[in-house]
N, C-alpha and C positions, 0 to 999 in steps of 0.2 A: 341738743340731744336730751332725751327725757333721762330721768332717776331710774325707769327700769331698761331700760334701752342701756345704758351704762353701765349697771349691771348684770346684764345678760353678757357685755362684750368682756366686763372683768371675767365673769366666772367663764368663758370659754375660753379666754387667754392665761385663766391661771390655774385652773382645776388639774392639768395632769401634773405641770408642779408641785403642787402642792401634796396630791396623792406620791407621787414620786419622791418628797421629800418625806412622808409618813410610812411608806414604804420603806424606805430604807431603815427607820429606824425598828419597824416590826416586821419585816420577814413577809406580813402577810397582804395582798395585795386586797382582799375582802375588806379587811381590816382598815387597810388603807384610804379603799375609794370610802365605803363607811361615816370613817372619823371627817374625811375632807366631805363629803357631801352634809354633814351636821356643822362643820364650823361655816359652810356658805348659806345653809338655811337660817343659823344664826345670825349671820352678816348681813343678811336680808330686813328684817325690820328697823336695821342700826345701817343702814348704808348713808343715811343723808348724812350723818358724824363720821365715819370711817369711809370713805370717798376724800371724805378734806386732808385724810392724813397722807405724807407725805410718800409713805408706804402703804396701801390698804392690805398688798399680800401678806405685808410682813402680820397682820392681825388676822387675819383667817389662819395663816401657818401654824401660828403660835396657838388660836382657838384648836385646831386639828392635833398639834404636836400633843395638848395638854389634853384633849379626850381620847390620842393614843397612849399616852403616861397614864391613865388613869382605866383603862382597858386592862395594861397589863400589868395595873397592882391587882384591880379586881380576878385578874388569871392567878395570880399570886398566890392571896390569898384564897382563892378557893382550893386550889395545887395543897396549900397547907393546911386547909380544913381535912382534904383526903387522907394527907397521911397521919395526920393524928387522929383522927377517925379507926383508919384502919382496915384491915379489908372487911368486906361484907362479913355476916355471918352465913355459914352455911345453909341453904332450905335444904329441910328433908327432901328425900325422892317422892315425887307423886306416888299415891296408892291406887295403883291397875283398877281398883272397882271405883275409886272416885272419878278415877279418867273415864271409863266405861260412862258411869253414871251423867256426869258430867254432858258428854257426848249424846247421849242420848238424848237426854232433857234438849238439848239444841234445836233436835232434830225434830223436837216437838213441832208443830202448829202452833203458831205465837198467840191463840186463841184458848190455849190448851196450857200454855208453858207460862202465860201470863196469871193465870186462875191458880194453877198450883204450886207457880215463886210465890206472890203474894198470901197464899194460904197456910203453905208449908215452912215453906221458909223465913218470912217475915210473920208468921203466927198471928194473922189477920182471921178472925170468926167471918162465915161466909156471909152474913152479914154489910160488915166492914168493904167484905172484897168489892161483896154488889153495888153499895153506895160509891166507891172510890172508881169502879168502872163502868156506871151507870146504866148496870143492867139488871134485870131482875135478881132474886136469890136461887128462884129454879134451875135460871140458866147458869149461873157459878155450879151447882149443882151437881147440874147434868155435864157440865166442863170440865171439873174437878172427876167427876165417875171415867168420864169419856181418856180423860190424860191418864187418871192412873192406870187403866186400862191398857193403852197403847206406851206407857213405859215398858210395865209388867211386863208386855208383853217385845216389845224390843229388848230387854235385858235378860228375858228368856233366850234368847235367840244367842249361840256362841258369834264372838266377832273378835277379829284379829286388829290388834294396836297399833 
């Protein structure tokens, strides 16, 4: 019988053991299959040495046991990072016209919304905007007049939140 044929027939004969036995110790069965499918893909380049052992499950367990131990120091300490942390700080409440605002610019034409983020908002000279989107400076131009135009005038317009 070949080295992978042997195990293929270990890991079908021992995998729900082994999850079964990592299961038990963490509650979670993710967790479980997880940590046992990492100690067999590690036993996989190491099977011509752990094959001769006398026990090969008892080393995948122990591989699985010790990356489930080590899961749940990592849960641990990040559980203790939170509470000494603390809770978040509060955000303000959105401001109704940045929401509007906001919304609207979406709603742009991305031919439209693109010229006047990179213009307005990243303070790019119309210049800049043409070379970065390779197209003339008339057309930012006339894109930049065209967007501010149909903001203007969507923010004219009353709209319910």
């Amino acid at each position: 019988m070949s080295s992978t044929a042997q195990f293929e027939d270990f890991y079908a004969s021992t995998f729900r053991h082994v999850a079964g036995h990592v299961y038990l110790m963490t509650g979670d069965a993710h967790v479980a299959e997880d940590c046992t499918q990492e100690a067999f893909s590690r036993a996989v380049p190491r099977w011509e040495r752990i094959r001769s052992y006398d026990v090969p499950y008892a080393w995948v367990r122990r591989v699985a046991h010790n990356l489930a131990c080590s899961r749940m120091r990592q849960a641990q300490r990040a559980r203790a990072a939170l509470v000494r942390l603390g809770p978040a700080a509060p955000h303000p409440p959105a401001d109704e016209h940045h929401v509007v605002v906001v919304q609207s610019v979406r709603e742009l034409p991305f031919k439209y919304r693109q010229v006047l983020v990179l213009h307005h908002l990243l303070d790019l000279p119309v210049r800049d905007v043409a070379e970065r989107l390779g197209i003339p400076e008339a057309t930012v131009k006339t894109r930049l007049a065209r967007g501010r135009r149909r903001l203007a005038d969507a923010l004219e317009e009353p709209r319910p939140l």
